[in-house]
C-alpha positions, 0 to 999 in steps of 0.5 A, spaced: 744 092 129 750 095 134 756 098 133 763 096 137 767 103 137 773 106 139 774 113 142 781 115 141 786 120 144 791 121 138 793 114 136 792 111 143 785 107 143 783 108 151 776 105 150 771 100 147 764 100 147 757 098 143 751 103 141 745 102 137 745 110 137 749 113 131 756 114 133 755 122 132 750 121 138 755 117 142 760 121 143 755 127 144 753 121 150 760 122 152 761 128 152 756 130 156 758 123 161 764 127 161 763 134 164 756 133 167 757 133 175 749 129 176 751 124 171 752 117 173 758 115 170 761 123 171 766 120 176 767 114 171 775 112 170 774 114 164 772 121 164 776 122 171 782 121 166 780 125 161 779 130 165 784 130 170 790 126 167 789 129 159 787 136 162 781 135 155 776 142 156 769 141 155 770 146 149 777 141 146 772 135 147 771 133 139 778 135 138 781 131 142 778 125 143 776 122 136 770 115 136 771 111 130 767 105 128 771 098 130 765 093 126 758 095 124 752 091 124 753 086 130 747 083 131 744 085 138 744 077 141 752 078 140 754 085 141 755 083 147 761 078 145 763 082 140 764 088 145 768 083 150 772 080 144 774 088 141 776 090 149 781 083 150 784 083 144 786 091 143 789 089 152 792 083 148 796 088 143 798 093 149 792 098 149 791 101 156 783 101 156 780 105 161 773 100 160 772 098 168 767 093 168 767 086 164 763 087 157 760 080 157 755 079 162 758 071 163 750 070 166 747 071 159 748 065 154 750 065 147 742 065 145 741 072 148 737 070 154 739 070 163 743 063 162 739 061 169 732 062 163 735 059 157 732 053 156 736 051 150 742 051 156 738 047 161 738 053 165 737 052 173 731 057 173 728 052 167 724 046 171 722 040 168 716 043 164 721 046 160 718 053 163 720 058 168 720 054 175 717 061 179 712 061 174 710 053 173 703 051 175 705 044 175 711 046 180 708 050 184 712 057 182 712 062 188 709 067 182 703 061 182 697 062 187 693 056 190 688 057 184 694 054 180 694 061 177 700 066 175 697 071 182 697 077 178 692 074 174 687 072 179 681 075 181 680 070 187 687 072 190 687 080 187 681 082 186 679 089 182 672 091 182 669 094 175 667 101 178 662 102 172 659 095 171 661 091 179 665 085 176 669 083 178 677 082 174 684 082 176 689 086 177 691 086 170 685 085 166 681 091 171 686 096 166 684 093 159 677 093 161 675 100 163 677 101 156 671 098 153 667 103 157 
């Protein structure tokens, strides 16, 4: 299950996000995001405004910024909506998040799934068959070789000889059967 939270300065709300973490560890995450030079998200808007415009210290962090919990227990195939819901409505009421992208990736659909896979959605990646166009034997996938196998499966296409016996097993089932010796 998800939390969607908040992380205050004083009453100013000025970012919404999710975790599957404890809110303790986020703001840990946050934390370190913040004054960590090699982190990814250090040049962020987010932590460039804590750090430049509210002049907060590594050591004034918990005391200044506070993370509280919006909802609770939002299931993984909607924490997503959920998110992006929370973000719309605190900027409906006047809220200057500092949040730079989009929370909902409008790529995935309300079952969870990449829209263009989705069957249910009739994705643009779904063929006829109802599967994966790239990995439909009857369509010819590109993920599918002339021996109308998926190619990381065959052994004709890939072959992987047995070191300790001489069969021959494809590129995947040559690492499960070396286990048996």
């Amino acid at each position: 299950m998800t939390t969607i939270y908040g992380l205050y300065i004083g009453e100013r709300c000025i970012y919404v996000g999710k975790t599957v973490r404890t809110i303790k560890e986020r703001n840990g995450g946050h934390k370190s995001d913040c004054y960590n030079e090699n982190s990814k998200s250090y040049g962020s808007l987010k932590n460039k405004t804590i750090r430049n415009e509210f002049k907060i210290e590594k050591n004034q962090y918990y005391k200044q910024i506070k993370i509280e919990q919006i909802y609770s227990n939002v299931p993984k195939n909607y924490a997503g909506v959920m998110e992006d819901f929370t973000i719309n409505l605190y900027r409906d009421f006047g809220y200057e998040l500092l949040n730079e992208i989009q929370a909902l990736d409008y790529t995935t659909c309300h079952h969870g799934l990449e829209r263009q896979y989705c069957i249910e959605c009739d994705g643009i990646g779904i063929c006829i068959h109802k599967r994966q166009k790239k990995s439909c034997i009857t369509c010819n996938g590109n993920q599918v070789c002339i021996h109308k196998r998926r190619k990381e499966l065959c052994k004709l296409c890939h072959p992987m000889v047995c070191n300790v016996c001489g069969k021959i097993y494809s590129k995947d089932y040559i690492k499960r059967h070396q286990l048996t010796h």
